[in-house]
C-alpha positions in Angstrom: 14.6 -2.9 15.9 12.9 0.1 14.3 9.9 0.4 11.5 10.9 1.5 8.1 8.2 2.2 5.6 9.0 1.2 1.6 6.0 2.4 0.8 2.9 4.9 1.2 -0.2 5.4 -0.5 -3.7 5.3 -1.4 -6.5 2.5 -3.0 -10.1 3.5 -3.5 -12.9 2.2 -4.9 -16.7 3.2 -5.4 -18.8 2.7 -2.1 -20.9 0.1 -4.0 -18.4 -1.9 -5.0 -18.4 -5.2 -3.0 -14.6 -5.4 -2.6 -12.5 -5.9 0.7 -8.6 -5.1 0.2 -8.1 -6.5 3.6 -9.3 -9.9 1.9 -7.5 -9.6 -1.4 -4.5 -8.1 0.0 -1.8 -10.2 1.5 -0.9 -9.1 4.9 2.6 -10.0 4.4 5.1 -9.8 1.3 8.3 -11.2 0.7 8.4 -13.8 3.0 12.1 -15.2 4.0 14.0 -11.8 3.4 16.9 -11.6 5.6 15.3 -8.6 7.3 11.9 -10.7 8.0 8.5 -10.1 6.0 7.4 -6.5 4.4 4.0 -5.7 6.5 1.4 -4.2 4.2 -1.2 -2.2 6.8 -4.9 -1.0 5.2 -6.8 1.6 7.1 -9.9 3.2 5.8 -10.0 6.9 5.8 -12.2 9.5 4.9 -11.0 10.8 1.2 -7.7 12.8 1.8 -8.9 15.0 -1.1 -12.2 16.6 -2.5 -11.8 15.5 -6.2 -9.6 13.3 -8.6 -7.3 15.5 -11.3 -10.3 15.0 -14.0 -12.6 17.1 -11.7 -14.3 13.9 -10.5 -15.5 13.9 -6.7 -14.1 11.4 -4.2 -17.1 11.4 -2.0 -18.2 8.5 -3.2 -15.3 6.3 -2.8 -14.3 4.1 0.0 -10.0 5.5 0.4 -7.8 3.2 2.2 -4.2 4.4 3.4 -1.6 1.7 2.2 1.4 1.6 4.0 4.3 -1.3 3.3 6.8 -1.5 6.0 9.4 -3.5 7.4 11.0 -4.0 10.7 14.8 -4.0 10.8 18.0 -2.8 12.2 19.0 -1.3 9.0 18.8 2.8 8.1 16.1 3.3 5.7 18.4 4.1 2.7 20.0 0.7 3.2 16.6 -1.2 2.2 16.5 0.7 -1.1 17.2 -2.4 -2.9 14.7 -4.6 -0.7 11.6 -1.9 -2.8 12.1 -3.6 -6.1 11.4 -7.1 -5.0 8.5 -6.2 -2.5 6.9 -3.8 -5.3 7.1 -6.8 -7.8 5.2 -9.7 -5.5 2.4 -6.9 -4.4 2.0 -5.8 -8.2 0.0 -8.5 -9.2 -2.3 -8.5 -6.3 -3.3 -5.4 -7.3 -3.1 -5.6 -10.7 -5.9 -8.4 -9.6 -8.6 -6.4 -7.8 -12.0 -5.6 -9.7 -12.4 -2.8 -12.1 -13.1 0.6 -10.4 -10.2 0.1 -7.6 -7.6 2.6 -8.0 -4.3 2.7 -6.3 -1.2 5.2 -6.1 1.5 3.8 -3.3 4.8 5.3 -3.8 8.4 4.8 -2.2 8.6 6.1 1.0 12.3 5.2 2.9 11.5 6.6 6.5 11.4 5.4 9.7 8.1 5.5 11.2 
């Protein structure tokens, strides 16, 4: 058995915003694949960058690493398929949290 991630990213929201991804997040996604749930894992981090693209400073935002991962027999490539369903039952969760909570995860097929 090895880890794969599926995906990587970011979510970030403004330090006053009373808002706890670890609560509105689902620890687990896609429950009863053959290769066993998806694990979504949150850890807060100090802002990876100094500003957004607009110019905008991050020092006032709360940054969470998001990373989606799977444990399996499989090669990494070989779950390509298993990103389409995972991305579709965490997109509304997110699509869910309050104004001000921004997000970027992206597909990342590597062993951990």
């Amino acid at each position: 058995m090895k880890a794969v991630k599926l995906f990587q990213g970011y979510l970030w929201f403004p330090r006053e915003l009373e808002f706890e991804p670890k609560e509105a997040l689902p620890a687990e996604l896609a429950q009863g694949l053959a290769d066993g749930p998806a694990h979504l894992l949150l850890d807060e981090i100090r802002p990876p960058f100094a500003f957004f693209e607009d110019g905008t400073p991050t020092e006032g935002q709360r940054f969470f690493q998001v990373t989606v991962l799977v444990r399996t027999e499989k090669e990494p490539l070989e779950l390509k398929p298993l990103t389409a369903s995972v991305s579709e039952e965490l997109d509304p969760y997110l699509q869910a949290t309050p104004e001000g909570v921004g997000w970027l995860l992206l597909e990342d097929l590597r062993q951990v």
